[in-house]
N, C-alpha and C positions, 0 to 999 in steps of 0.2 A: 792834616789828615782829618778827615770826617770823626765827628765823635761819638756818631753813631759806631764805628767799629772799635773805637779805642777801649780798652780795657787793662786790667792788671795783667793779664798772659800775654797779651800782645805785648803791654810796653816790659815785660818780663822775658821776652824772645830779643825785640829787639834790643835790648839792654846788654844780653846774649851776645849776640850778631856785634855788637860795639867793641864786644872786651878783644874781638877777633886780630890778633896781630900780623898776619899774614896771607897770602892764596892759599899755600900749605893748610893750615889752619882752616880757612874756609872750608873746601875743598873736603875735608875732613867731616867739621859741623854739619854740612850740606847734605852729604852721601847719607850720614845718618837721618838728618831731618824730614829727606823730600825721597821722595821714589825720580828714578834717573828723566822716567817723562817728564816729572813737574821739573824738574832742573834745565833740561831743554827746550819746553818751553818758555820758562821767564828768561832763557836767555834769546830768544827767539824774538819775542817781544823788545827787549832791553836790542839786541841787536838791531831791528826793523826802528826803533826810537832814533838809533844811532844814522841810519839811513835815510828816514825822514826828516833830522835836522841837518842834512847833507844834499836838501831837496829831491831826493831821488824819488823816482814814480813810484808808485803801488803795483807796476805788472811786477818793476823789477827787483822790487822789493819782495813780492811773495815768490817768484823763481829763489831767489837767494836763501830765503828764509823756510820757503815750506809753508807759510802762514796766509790763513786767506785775507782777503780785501776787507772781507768784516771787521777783521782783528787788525787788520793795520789799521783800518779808519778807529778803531777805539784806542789803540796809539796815538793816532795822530790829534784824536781828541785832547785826550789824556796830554800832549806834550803841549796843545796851546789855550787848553780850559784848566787845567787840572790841578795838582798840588803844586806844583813846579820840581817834583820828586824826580823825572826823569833830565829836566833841564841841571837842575846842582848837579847831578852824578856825570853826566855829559861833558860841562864843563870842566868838571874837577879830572875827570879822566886824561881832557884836553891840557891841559894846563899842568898836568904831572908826566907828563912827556919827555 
């Protein structure tokens, strides 16, 4: 992660977000933290991540999602410049199956 955004409240959320033992749990944390849009869309995003390393197009990708082409193309960015934050989570999803 860039260190321009990193700080004690960030790594003080995420730290948060770690202790989280379950979806339950999540789910819980979340509803509090984020208003139901912002929850929607990162999953929208994280969704479209999931369909672009599935090679899927960008029409059919934003029918699916709601999301425009802009925003997939900064997905798509994000999944082959970026932290590699969407590829671990991808994988690990994959591989706990």
């Amino acid at each position: 992660m860039s260190d321009k955004i990193r700080d004690e409240k960030l790594d003080y959320l995420f730290k948060a977000i770690l202790t989280l033992e379950n979806q339950e749990e999540c789910y819980g944390f979340f509803q509090d933290l984020c208003t139901v849009s912002e929850l929607q869309e990162m999953s929208k995003r994280f969704y479209a991540a999931k369909l672009l390393n599935e090679n899927r197009i960008y029409s059919d990708i934003s029918e699916q999602t709601g999301l425009s082409t802009a925003t997939i193309s900064r997905v798509n960015r994000c999944l082959k410049y970026g932290s590699d934050g969407y590829i671990i989570a991808l994988k690990r999803l994959e591989h706990s199956k």
